[in-house]
Every structure is written in structure tokens, then in C-alpha cells.
C-alpha positions in Angstrom: 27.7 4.8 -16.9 24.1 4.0 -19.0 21.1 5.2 -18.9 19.6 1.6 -17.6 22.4 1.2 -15.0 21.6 5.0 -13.6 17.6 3.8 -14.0 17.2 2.0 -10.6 18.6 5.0 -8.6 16.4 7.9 -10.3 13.8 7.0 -7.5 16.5 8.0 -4.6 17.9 11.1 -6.5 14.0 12.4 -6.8 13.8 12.0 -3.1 17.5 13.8 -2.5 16.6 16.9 -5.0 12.9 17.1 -3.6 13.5 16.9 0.0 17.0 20.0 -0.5 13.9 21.8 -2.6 11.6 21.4 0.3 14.1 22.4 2.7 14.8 25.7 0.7 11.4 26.9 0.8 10.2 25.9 4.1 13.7 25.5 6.7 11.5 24.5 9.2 10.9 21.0 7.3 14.4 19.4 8.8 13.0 20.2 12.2 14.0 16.0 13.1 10.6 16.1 15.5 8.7 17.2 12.6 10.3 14.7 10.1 9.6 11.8 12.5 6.0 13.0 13.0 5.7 13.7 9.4 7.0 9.8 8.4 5.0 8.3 11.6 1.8 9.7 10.1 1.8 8.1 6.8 2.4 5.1 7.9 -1.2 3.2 7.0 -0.3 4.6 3.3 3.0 2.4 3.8 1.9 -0.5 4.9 -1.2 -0.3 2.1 1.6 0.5 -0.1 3.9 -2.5 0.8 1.2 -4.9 0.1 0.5 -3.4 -2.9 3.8 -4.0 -4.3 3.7 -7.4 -4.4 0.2 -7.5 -6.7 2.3 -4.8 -9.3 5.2 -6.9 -8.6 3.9 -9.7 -10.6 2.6 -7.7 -13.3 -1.5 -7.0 -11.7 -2.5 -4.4 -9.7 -5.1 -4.6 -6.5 -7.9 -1.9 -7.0 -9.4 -3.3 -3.5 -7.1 -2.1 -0.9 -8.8 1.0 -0.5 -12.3 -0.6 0.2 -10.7 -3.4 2.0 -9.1 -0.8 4.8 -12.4 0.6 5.1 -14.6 -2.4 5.6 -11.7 -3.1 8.1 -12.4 -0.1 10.2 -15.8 -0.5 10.3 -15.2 -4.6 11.4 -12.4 -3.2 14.2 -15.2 -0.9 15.4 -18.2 -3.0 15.4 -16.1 -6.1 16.8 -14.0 -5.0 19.1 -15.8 -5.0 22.2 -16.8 -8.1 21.8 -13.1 -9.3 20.8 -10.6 -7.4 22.2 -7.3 -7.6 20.5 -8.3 -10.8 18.9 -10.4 -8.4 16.4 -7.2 -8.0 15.1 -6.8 -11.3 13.9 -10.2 -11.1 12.0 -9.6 -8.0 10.5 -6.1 -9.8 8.9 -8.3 -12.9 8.1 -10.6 -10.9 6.7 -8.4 -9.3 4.3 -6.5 -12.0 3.3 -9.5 -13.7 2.8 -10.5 -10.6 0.1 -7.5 -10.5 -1.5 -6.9 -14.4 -2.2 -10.4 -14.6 -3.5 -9.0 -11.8 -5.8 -6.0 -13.9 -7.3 -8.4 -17.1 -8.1 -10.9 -15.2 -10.0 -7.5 -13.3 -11.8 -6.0 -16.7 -12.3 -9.0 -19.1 -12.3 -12.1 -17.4 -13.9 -9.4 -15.5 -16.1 -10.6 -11.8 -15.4 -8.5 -9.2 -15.7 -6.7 -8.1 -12.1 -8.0 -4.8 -12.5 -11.6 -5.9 -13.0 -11.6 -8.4 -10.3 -9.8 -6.1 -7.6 -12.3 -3.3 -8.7 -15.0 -5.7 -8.1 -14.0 -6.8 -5.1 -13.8 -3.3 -3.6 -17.0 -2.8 -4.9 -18.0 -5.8 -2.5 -16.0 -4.8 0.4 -17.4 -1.4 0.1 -20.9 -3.2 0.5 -19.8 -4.8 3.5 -18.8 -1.6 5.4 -21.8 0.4 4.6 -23.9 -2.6 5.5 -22.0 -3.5 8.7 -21.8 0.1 9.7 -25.5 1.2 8.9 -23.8 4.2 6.3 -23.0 6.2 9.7 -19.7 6.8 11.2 -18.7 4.8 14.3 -16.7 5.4 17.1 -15.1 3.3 19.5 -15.0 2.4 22.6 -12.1 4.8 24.2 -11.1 2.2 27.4 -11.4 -0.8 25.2 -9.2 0.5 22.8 -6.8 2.1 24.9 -6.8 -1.9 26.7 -6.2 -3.4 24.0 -4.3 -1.0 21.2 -3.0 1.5 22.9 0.7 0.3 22.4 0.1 0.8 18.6 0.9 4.9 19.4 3.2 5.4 22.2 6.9 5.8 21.5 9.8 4.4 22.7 13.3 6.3 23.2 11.5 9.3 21.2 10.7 6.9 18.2 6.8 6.6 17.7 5.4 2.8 17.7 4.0 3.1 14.4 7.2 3.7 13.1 8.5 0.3 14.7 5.6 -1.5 13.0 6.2 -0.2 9.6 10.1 -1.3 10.1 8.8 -5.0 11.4 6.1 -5.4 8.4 8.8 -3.9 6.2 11.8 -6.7 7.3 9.4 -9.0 7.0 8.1 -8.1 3.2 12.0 -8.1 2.2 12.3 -11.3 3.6 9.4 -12.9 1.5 10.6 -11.0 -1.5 14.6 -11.7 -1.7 15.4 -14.8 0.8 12.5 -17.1 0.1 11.8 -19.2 -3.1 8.0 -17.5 -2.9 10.3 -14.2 -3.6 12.2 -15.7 -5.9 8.9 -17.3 -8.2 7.5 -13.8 -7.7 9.9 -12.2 -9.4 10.3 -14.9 -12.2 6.3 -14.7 -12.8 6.5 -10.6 -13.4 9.7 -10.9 -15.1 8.1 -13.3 -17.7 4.6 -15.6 -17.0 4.6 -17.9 -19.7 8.5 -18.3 -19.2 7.7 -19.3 -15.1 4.9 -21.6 -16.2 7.6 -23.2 -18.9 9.7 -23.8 -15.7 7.1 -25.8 -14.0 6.0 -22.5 -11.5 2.5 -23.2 -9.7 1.8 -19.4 -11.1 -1.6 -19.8 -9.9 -0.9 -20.1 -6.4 2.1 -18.0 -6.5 -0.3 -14.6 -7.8 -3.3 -16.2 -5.6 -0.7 -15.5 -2.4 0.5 -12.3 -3.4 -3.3 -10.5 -4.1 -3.5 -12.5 -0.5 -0.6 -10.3 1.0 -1.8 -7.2 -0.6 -5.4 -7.8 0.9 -3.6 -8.8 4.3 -1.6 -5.8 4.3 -4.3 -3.1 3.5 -6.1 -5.1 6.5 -3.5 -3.8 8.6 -3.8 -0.6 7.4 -7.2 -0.3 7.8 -6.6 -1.4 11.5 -4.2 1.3 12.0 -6.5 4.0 10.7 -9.6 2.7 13.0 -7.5 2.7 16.2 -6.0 6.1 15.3 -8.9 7.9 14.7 -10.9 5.9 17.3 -13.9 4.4 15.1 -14.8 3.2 11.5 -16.5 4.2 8.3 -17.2 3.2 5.2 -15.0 6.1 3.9 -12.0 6.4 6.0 -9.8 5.4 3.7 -10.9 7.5 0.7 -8.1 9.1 -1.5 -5.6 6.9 -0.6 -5.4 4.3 -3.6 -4.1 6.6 -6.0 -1.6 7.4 -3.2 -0.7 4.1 -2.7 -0.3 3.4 -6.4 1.9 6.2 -7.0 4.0 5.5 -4.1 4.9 2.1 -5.4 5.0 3.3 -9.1 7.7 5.9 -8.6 9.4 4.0 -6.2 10.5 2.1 -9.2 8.3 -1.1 -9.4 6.4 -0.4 -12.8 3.0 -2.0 -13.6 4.7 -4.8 -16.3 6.2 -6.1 -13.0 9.5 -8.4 -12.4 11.7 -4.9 -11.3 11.4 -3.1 -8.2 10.6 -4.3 -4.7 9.5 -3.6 -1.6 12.8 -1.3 -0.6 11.3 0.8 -3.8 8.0 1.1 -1.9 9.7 2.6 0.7 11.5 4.7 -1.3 8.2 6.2 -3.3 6.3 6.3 -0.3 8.6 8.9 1.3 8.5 10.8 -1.9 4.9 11.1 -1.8 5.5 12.4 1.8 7.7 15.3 0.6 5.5 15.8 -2.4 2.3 16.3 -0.4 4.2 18.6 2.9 5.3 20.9 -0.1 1.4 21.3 -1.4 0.4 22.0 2.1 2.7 23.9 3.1 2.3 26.1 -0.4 -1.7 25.4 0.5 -2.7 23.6 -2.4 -5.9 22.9 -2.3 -7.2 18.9 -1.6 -8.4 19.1 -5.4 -6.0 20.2 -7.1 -3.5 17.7 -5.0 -5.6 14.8 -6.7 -4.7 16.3 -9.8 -0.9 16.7 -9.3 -1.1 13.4 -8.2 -3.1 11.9 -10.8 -0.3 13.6 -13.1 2.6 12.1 -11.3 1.1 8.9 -11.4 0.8 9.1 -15.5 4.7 9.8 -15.9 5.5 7.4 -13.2 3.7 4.7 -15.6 5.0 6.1 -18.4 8.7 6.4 -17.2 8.6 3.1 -15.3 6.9 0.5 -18.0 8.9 -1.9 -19.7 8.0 -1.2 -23.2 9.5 -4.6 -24.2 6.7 -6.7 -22.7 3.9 -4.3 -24.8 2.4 -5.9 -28.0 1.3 -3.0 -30.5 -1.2 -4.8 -32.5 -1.8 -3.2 -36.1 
């Protein structure tokens, strides 16, 4: 068998020999109660992580969803008593909101999707430390607990958050492999000016999926404010590189057209082994950036599809 047919499947063997290498050092790892806990607590990074796919998928990247899930937070907090559950709504709103505006000025005004995500984090960043005066907030416990509360209780043993990530999951498959907005998302990272040639709206198509990227670190942002019961301009800090690596070495490279949301998955639970080894070796928080910033280089640099790169002399 080649090289390129194995290719696809070196994202599940990573996961195989980490979590046996895991398991050798610290036994205690398989504990199933602990492995469920483990997954159920990095679910937000998921969820970020799924709508992050779609941006990569398509050859872009979104630099915002870090800032959006904090401005998020702080709108949960500030709104909800006035809202209820219905703050979740604007909290989705308000992310898809962020994230289309990112696709028009990427498609539209022609600026690079790493500039105009950056930019627009910048902006959302804004928002939070103006919303939130640059001070924590908490939130109300009864009005959260009203409204919420279902977001962490478990059913049959398996924590709610777990049941989210599957629904938001099935339903980012869906869009990807058994709609024709799947189907042009793949054709525009497999080759742009080929999709436009085909008569593609490409505009619209990369407009929708910055939109779902925004819309999904929304959610996230959501989760992290009910979970830790308030909002800050900061909550979410550290976890874009996170997210990025988790889709990167799941197997969807930044040149786009290969991968998927099932990759996400994939990388995202090998971020989760990768991160319970540091701790439990006690790694420090610095010098997990680093190892991460590392992986994140090979991860490009493994995953890139040289083919689409122009070398000008």
C-alpha cells in the first residue's frame, strides 16, 4: 500500500500509539470515569475546533474565534438576566454575525483571511473589554441554573456536554458530506479558480463557512460562560493555537479540499492525550505553549499540499 493511501489514517495511528504510551506511564489514564471526564472537559475546544474546520477547509483560516468566545461570555453574562435562555440565541447571532462579516471582507474587499479574522478578533476583543468594563463577571447562579443548567447534568452516566458535541458534530457532517454546500466546500479548497470556472457562487460559499466558524466559537464561548458561571474578556485565552492544531493534525491541512470534520474529531482527542501526558508529567503552562506551538509547525508542514504552493524565483 502507498504512502498517500496510508496518509489519511496517520491521524488515527497517532491517537492509537499516544493514548498505549499514555497508558504505560500513567495506568490510571483508562480509568473509563476519567476518560469520560477527561473528553467532556474539552469539549468548548471541540466545538471551537469544528467550526474552525470549515474556514481551513476551504483553504482560509479564522484568527477570531478565540476573541469571538470571549466577547460571548461576557454578552451571556451581561444579558442573561435580562434574557434568559434566549441570550443564547444572541450569542449565536452574534457570532455568525462576526464571522460572515469576516468572509465578505476575505472575499469582497480582497484581504487576506488571516488579516481580516485577526482584525476582527481585534474588534471583538474590543467589544468584551468594553461590555464587561475590563473586570471579570459573574453570573447570576439561579438564573443560570433556570435556564442552563441542562447544559451539565448527565444522563445514563454520559455528561450532557458530551451529547451536545455528538449533536453539533452530526450536524457539521451532514453540512460537509450530504449537502451540495458540503460538496462546493470541498470543490472551492480543492481548487478556487477551478469552482469559479464551474459557475460556484464562491463568494457566498467562504462568506457561509467563516459564518459557521464564527457560529460555532459562539457556542463555545456559551459553554465556557455557563461552566464557569460568568464572563471575561480573557476566558478563552490559549485556546486558538489549540484549536488550530487540533484541526491541523487531524488531517485537514491549511491548503484546504482534504480532511473534514470526522478529522477534527480525531485531532481534537489527540490534543487531549497530548496535553493529560504534560500534566500529568507536570509540564509547566509555558513550556506546553511551546510543545504545542512545535506540533502545530510539523502538523503544517506534514499536512500541506505542496502542489497548490507557487515558489516564485
Amino acid at each position: 500500500m502507498s504512502l498517500e493511501k496510508l496518509k489519511p489514517w496517520f491521524p488515527w495511528f497517532t491517537l492509537a500509539v499516544l493514548v498505549i504510551l499514555v497508558g504505560v506511564v500513567n495506568p490510571a489514564f483508562f480509568n473509563p470515569s476519567g476518560m469520560v471526564a477527561l473528553v467532556a472537559d474539552i469539549v468548548p475546544l471541540f466545538i471551537m475546533a469544528l467550526g474552525m474546520t470549515f474556514a481551513i477547509y476551504i483553504g482560509g483560516i479564522d484568527l477570531s474565534v478565540q476573541q469571538v468566545a470571549n466577547l460571548v461570555t461576557v454578552v451571556a453574562t451581561v444579558y442573561l438576566a435580562q434574557f434568559g435562555v434566549l441570550v443564547a440565541v444572541v450569542c449565536i447571532v452574534a457570532g455568525f454575525g462576526i464571522g460572515a462579516l469576516s468572509g465578505w471582507i476575505t472575499t469582497r474587499q480582497f484581504v487576506p483571511s488571516f488579516v481580516a479574522t485577526l482584525a476582527m478578533g481585534f474588534i471583538a476583543l474590543s467589544g468584551a473589554r468594553y461590555l464587561s468594563g475590563e473586570r471579570a463577571l459573574s453570573m447570576d447562579a439561579e438564573i443560570r441554573d433556570a435556564s442552563f443548567g441542562w447544559m451539565f447534568g448527565n444522563t445514563a452516566g454520559v455528561p450532557h456536554e458530551l451529547i451536545i458535541a455528538g449533536v453539533l458534530l452530526a450536524v457539521a457532517w451532514f453540512l460537509q458530506t450530504r449537502t451540495t454546500f458540503g460538496r462546493a466546500l470541498k470543490a472551492v479548497g480543492a481548487g478556487e479558480l477551478a469552482a469559479v470556472a464551474s459557475g460556484l457562487k464562491v463568494d457566498r460559499i467562504k462568506i457561509l463557512a467563516f459564518a459557521l466558524s464564527g457560529t460555532f466559537a459562539a457556542i463555545a464561548g456559551l459553554m465556557f460562560s455557563v461552566k464557569l458561571s460568568g464572563g471575561d474578556a480573557n476566558l478563552a485565552n490559549g485556546f486558538l493555537i489549540l484549536a488550530i492544531v487540533a484541526v491541523l493534525v487531524g488531517g485537514t491541512p491549511l491548503t484546504g479540499g482534504v480532511g473534514g470534520v470526522i478529522n477534527t474529531l480525531v485531532g481534537t482527542l489527540i490534543v487531549v492525550v497530548i496535553r493529560s501526558a504534560m500534566v500529568y508529567l507536570e509540564v509547566d503552562a509555558t513550556m506546553q505553549q511551546m510543545i504545542f506551538g512545535i506540533i502545530l509547525i510539523a502538523a503544517i508542514a506534514m499536512t500541506i499540499d505542496r502542489s497548490k504552493m507557487r515558489i516564485v524565483k
